[in-house]
Biopython code that builds the backbone (N, CA, C, O; Angstrom):
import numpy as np
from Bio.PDB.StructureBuilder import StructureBuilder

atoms = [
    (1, "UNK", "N", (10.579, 12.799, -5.448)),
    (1, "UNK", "CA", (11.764, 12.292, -4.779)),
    (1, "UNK", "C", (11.976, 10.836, -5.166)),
    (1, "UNK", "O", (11.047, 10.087, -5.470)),
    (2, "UNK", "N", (13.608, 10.387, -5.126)),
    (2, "UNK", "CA", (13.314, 8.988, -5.663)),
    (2, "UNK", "C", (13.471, 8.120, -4.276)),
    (2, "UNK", "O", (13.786, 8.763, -3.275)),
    (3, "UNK", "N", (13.340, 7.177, -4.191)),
    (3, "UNK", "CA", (12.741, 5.838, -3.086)),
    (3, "UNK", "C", (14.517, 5.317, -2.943)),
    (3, "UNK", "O", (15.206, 5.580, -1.958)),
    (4, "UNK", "N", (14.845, 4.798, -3.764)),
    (4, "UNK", "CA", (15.885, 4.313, -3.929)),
    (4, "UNK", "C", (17.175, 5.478, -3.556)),
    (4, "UNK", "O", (18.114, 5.020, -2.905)),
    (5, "UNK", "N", (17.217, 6.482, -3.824)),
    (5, "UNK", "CA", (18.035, 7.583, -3.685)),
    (5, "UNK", "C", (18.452, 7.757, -2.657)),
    (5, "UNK", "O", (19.589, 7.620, -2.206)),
    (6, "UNK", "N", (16.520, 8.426, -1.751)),
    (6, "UNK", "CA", (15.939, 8.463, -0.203)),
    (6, "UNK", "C", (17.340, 7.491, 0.663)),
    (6, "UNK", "O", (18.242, 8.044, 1.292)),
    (7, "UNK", "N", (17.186, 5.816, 0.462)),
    (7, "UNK", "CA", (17.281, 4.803, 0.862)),
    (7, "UNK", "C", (19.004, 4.561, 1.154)),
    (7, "UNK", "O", (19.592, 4.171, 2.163)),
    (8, "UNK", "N", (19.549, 5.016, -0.320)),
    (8, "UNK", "CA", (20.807, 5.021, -0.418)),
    (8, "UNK", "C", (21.589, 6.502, 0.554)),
    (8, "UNK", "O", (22.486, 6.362, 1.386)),
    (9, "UNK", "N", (21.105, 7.524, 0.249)),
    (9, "UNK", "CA", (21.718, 8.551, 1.240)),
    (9, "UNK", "C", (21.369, 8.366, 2.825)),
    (9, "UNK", "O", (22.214, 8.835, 3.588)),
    (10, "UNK", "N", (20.184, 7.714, 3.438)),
    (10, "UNK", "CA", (20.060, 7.110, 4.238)),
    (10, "UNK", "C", (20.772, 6.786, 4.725)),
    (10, "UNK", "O", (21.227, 7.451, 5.655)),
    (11, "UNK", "N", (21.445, 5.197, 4.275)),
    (11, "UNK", "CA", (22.073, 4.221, 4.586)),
    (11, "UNK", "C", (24.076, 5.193, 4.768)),
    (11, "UNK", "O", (24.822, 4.773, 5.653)),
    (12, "UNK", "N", (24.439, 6.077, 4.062)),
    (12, "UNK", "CA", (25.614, 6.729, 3.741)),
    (12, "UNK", "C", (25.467, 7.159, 4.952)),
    (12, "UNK", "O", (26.132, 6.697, 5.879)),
    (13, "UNK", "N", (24.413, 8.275, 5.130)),
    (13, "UNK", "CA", (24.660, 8.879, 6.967)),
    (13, "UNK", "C", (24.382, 8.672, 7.641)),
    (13, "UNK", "O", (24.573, 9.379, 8.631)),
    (14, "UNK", "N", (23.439, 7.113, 7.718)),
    (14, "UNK", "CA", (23.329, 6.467, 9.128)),
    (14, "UNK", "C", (24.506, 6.319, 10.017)),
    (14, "UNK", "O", (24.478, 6.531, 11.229)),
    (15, "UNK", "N", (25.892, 5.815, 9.108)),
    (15, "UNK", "CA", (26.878, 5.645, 10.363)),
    (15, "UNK", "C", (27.461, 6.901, 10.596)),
    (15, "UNK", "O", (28.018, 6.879, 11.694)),
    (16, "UNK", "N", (27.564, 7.913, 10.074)),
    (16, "UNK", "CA", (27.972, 9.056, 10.326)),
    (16, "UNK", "C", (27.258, 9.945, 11.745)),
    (16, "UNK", "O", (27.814, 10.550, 12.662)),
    (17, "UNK", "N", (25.796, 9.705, 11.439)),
    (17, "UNK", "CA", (24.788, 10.584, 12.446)),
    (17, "UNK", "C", (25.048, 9.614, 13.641)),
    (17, "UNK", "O", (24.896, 10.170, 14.729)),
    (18, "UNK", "N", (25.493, 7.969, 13.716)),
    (18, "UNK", "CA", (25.523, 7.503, 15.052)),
    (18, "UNK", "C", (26.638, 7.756, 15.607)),
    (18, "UNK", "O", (26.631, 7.898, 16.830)),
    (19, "UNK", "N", (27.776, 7.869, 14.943)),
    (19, "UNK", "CA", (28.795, 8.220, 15.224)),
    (19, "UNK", "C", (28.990, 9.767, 15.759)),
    (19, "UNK", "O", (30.135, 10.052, 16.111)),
    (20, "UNK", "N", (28.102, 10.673, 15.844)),
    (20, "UNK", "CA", (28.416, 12.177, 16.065)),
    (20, "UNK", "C", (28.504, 12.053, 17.415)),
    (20, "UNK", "O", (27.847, 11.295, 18.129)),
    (21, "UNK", "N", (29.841, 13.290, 17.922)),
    (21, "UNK", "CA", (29.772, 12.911, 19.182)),
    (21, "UNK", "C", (29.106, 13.970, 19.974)),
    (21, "UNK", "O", (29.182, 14.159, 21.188)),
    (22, "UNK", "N", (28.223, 14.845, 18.786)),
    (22, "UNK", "CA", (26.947, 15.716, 20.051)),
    (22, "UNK", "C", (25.811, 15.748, 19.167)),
    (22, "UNK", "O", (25.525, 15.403, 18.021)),
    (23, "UNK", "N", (25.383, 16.196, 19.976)),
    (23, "UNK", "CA", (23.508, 16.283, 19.520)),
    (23, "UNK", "C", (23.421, 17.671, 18.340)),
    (23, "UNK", "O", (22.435, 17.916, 17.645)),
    (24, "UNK", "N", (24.701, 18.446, 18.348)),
    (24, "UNK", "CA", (24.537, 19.735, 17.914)),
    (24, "UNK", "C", (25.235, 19.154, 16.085)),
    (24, "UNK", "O", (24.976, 19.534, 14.944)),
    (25, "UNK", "N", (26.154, 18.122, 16.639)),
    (25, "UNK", "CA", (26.792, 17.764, 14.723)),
    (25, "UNK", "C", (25.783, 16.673, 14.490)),
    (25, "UNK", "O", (25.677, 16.247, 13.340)),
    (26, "UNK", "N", (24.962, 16.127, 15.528)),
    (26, "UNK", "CA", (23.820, 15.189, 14.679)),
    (26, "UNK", "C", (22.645, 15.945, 13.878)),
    (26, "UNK", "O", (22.255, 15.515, 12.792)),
    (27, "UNK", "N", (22.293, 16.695, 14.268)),
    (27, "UNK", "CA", (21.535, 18.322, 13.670)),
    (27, "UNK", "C", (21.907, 18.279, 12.871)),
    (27, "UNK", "O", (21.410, 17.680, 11.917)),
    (28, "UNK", "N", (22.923, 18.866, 12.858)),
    (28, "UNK", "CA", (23.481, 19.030, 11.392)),
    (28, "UNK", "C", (23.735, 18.251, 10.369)),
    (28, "UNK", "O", (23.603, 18.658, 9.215)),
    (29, "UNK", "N", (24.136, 17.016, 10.668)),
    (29, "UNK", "CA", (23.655, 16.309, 9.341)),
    (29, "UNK", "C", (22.879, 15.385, 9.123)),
    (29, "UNK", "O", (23.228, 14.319, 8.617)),
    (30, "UNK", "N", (21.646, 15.685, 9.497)),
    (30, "UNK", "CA", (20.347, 15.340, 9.567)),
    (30, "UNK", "C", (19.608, 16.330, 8.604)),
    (30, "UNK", "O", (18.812, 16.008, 7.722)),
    (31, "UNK", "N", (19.970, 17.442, 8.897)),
    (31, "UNK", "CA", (19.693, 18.812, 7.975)),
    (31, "UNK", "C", (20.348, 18.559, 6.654)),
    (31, "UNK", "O", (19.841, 19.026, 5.634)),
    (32, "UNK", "N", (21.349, 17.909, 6.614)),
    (32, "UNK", "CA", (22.349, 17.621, 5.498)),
    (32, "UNK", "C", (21.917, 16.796, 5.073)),
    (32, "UNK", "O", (21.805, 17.046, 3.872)),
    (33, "UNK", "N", (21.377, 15.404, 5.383)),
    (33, "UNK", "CA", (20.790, 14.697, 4.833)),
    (33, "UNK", "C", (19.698, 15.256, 4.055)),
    (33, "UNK", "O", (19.776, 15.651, 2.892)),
    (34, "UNK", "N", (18.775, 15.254, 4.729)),
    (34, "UNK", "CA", (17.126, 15.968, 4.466)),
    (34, "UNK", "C", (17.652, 17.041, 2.778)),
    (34, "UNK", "O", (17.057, 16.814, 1.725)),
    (35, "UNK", "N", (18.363, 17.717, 2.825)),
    (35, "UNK", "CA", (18.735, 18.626, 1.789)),
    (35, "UNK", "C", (19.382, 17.915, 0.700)),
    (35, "UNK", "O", (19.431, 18.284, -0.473)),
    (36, "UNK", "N", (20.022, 16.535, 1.360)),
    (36, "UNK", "CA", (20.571, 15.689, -0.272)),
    (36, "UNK", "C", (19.334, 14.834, -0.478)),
    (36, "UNK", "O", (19.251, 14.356, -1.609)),
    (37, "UNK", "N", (18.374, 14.542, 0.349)),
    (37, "UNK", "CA", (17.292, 13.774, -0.383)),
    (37, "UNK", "C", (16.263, 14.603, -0.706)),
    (37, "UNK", "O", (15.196, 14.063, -1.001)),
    (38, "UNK", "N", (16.369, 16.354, -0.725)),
    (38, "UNK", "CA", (15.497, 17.032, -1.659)),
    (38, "UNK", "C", (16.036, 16.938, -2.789)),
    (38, "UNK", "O", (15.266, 16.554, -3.668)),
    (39, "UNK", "N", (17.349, 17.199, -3.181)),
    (39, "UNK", "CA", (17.511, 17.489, -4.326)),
    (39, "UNK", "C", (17.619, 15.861, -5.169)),
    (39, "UNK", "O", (17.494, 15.973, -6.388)),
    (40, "UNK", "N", (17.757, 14.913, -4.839)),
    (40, "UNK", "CA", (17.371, 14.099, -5.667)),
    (40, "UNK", "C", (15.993, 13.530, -6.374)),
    (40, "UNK", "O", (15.434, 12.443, -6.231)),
    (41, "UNK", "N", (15.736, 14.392, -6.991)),
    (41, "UNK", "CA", (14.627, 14.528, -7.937)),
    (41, "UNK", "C", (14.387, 13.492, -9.181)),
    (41, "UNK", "O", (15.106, 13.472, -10.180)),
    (42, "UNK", "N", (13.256, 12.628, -8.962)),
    (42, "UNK", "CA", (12.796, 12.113, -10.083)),
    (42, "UNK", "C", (12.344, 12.788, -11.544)),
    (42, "UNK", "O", (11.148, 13.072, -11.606)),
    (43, "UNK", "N", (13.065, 13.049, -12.604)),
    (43, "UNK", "CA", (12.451, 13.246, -13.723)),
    (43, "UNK", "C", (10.753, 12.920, -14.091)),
    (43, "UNK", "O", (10.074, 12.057, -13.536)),
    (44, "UNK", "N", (10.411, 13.625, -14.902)),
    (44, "UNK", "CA", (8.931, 12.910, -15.525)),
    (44, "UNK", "C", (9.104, 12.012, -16.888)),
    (44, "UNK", "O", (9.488, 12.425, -17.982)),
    (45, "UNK", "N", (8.767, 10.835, -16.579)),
    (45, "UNK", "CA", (8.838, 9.808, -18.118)),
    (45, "UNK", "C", (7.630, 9.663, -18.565)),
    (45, "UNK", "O", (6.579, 9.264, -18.063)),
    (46, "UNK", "N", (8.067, 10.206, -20.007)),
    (46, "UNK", "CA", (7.068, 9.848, -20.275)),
    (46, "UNK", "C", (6.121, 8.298, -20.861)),
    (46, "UNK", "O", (6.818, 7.313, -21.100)),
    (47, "UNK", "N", (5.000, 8.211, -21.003)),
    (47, "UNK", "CA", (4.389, 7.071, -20.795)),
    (47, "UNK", "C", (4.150, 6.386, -19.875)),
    (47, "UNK", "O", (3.528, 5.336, -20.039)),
    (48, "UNK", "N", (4.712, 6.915, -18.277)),
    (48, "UNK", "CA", (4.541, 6.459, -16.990)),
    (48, "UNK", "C", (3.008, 6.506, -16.163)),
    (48, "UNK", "O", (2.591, 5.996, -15.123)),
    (49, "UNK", "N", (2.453, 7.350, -17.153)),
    (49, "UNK", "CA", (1.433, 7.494, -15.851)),
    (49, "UNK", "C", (0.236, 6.390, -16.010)),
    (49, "UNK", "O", (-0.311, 5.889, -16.993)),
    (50, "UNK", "N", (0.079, 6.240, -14.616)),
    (50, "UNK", "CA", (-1.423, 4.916, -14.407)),
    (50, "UNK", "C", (-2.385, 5.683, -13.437)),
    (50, "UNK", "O", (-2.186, 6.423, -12.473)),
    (51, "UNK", "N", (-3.398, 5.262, -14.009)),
    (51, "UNK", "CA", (-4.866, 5.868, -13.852)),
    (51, "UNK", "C", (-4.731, 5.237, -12.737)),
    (51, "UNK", "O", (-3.952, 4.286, -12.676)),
    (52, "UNK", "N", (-5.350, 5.581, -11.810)),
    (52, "UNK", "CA", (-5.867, 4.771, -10.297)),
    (52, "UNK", "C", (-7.053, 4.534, -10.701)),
    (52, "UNK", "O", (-7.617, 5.422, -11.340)),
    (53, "UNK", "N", (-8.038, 2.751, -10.327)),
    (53, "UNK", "CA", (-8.971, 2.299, -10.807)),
    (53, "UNK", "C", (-9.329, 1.079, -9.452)),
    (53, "UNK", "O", (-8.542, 0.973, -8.511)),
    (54, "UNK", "N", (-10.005, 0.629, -9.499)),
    (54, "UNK", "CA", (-10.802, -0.436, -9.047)),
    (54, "UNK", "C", (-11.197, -1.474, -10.045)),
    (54, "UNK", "O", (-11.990, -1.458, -10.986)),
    (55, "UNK", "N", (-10.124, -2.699, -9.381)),
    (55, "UNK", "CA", (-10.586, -3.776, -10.293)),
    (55, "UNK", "C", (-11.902, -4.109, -9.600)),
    (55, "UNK", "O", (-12.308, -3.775, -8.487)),
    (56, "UNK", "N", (-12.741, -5.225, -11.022)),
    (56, "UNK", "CA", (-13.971, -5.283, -10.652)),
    (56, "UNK", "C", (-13.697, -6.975, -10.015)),
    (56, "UNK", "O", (-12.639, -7.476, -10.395)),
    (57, "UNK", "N", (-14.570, -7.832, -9.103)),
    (57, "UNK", "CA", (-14.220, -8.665, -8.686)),
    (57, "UNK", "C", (-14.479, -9.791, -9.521)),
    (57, "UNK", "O", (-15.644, -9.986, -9.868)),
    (58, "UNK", "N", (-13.394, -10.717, -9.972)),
    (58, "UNK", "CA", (-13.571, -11.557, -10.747)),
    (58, "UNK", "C", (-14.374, -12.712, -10.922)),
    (58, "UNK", "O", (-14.571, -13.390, -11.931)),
    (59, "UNK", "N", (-14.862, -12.833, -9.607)),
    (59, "UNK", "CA", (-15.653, -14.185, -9.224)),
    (59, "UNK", "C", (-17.523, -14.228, -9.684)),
    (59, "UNK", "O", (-17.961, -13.286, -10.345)),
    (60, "UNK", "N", (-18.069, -14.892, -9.440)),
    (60, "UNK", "CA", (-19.337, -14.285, -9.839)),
    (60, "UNK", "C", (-20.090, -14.545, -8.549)),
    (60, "UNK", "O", (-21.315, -14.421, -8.568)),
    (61, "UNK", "N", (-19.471, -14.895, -7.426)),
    (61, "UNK", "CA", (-20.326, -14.883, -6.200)),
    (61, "UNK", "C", (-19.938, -13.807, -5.184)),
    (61, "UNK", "O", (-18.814, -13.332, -5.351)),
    (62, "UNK", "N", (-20.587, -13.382, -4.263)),
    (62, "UNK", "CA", (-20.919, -11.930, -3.812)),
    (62, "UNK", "C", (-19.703, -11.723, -2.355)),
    (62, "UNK", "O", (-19.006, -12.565, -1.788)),
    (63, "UNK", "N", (-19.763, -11.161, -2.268)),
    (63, "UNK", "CA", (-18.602, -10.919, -0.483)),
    (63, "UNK", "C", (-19.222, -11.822, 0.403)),
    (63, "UNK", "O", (-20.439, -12.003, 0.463)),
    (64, "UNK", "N", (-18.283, -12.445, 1.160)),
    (64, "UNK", "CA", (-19.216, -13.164, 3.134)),
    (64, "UNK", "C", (-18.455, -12.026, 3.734)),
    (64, "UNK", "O", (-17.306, -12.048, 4.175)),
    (65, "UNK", "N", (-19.542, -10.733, 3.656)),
    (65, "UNK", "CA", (-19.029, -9.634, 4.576)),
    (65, "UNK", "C", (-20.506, -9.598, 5.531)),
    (65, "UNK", "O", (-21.055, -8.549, 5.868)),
    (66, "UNK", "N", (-20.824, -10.487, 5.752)),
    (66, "UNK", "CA", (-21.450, -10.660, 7.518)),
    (66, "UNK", "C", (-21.349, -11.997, 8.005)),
    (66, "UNK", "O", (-20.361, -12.475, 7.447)),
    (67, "UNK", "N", (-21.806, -12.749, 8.674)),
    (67, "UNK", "CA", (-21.313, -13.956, 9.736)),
    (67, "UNK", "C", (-21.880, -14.969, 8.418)),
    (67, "UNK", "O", (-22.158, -14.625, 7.269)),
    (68, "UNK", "N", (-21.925, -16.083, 8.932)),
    (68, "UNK", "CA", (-22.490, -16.945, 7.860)),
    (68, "UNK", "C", (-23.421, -17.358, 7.613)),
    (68, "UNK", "O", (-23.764, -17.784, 6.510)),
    (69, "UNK", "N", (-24.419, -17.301, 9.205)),
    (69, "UNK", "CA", (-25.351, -17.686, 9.697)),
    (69, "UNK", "C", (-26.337, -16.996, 8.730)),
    (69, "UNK", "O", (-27.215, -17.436, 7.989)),
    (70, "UNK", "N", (-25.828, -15.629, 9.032)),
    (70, "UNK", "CA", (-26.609, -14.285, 8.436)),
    (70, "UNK", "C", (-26.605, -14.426, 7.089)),
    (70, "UNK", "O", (-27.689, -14.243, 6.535)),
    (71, "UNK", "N", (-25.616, -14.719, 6.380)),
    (71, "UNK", "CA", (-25.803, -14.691, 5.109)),
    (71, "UNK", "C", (-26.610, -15.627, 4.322)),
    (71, "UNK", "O", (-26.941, -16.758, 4.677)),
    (72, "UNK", "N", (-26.962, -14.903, 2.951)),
    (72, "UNK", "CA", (-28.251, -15.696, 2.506)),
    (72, "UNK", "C", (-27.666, -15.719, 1.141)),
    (72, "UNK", "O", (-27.347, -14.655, 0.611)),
    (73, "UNK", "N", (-27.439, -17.289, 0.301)),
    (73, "UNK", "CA", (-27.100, -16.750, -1.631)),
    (73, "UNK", "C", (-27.871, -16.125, -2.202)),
    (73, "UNK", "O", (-29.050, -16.476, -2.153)),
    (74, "UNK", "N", (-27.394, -14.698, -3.131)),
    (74, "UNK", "CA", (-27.976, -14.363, -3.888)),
    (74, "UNK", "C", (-28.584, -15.465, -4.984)),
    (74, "UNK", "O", (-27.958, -16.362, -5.548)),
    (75, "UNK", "N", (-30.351, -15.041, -5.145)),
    (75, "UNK", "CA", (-31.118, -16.285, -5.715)),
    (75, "UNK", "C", (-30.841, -16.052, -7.415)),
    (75, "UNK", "O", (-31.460, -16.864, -8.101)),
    (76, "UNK", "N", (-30.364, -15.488, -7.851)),
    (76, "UNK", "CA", (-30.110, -15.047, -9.772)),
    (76, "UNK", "C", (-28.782, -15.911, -9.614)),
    (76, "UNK", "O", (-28.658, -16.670, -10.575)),
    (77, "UNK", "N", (-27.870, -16.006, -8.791)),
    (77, "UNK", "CA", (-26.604, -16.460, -9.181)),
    (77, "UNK", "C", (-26.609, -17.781, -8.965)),
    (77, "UNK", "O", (-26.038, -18.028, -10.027)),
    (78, "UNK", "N", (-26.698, -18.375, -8.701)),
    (78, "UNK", "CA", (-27.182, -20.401, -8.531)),
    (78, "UNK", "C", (-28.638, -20.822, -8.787)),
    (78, "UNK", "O", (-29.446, -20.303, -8.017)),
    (79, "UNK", "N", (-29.023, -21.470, -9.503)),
    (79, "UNK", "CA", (-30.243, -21.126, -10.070)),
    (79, "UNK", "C", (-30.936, -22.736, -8.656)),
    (79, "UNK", "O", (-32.012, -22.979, -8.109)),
    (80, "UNK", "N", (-29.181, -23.561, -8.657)),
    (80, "UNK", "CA", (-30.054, -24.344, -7.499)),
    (80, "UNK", "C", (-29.916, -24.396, -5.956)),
    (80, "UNK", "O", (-29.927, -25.350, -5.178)),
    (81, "UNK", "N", (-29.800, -23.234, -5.789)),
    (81, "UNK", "CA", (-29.307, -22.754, -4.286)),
    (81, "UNK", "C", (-31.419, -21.688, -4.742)),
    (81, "UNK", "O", (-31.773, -21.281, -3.636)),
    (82, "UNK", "N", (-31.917, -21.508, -5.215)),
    (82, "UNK", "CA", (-32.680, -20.831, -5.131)),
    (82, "UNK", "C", (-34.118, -21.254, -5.136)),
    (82, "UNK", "O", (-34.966, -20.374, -4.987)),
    (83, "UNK", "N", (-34.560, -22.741, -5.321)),
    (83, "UNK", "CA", (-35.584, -23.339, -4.721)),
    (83, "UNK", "C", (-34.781, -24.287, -3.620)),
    (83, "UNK", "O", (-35.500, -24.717, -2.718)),
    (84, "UNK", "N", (-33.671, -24.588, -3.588)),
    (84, "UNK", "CA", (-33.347, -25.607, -2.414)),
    (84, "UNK", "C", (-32.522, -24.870, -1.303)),
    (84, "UNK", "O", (-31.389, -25.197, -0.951)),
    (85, "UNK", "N", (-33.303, -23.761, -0.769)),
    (85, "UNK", "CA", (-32.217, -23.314, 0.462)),
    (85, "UNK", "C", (-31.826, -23.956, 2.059)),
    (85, "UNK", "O", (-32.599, -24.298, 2.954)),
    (86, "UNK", "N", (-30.243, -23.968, 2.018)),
    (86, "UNK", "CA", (-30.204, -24.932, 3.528)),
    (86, "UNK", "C", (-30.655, -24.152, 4.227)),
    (86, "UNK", "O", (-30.949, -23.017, 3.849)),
    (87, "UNK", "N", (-30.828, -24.626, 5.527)),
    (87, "UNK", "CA", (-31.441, -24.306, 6.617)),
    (87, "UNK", "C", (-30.415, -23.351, 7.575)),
    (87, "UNK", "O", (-30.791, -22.312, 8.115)),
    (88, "UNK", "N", (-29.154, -23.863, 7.669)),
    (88, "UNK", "CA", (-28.078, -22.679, 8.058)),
    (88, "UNK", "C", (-27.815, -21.831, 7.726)),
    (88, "UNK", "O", (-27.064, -21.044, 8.301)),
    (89, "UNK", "N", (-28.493, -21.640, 6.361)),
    (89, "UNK", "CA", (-28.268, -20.070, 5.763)),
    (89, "UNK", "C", (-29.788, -19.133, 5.993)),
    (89, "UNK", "O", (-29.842, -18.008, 5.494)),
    (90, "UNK", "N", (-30.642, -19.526, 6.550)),
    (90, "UNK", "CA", (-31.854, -18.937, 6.712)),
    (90, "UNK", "C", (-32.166, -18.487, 8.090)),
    (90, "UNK", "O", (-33.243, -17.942, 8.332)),
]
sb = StructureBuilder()
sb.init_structure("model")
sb.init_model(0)
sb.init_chain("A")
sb.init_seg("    ")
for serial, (resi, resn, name, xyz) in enumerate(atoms, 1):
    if name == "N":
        sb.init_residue(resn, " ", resi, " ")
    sb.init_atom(name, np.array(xyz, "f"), 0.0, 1.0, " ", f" {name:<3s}", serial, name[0])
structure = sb.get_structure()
């Protein structure tokens, strides 16, 4: 389905569906809608498709995914964070 299509037929029978003056012609072109945004169908292009991946993290120091207190530097990655550790990180 296309996004843009969706968006545009949307917007065409929004004032129409507020404007209905029963619940029985809002049905109905709600149903009418729904049936013009099936048939607007995206083609397949080719050269479009992207792999889903995980970038790797660019930095060379590690997540602060616990408090700070808690956390400790990995000792391979700062060679002088690894005989001189502060005391707030221990």
């Amino acid at each position: 389905m296309s996004f843009k299509g969706t968006v545009d037929s949307l917007r065409q029978f929004s004032l129409a569906i507020a404007q209905a003056r029963s619940k029985k012609k809002q049905n109905r072109l709600i149903i009418e809608l729904l049936e013009v945004i099936a048939r607007d169908e995206v083609l397949d292009r080719r050269g479009r498709m992207e792999p889903r991946a995980v970038k790797r993290r660019p930095k060379a120091f590690a997540l602060l995914n616990r408090q700070r207190r808690q956390f400790r530097e990995v000792g391979h990655r700062n060679r002088y964070w690894e005989n001189n550790l502060r005391k707030s990180y221990v």
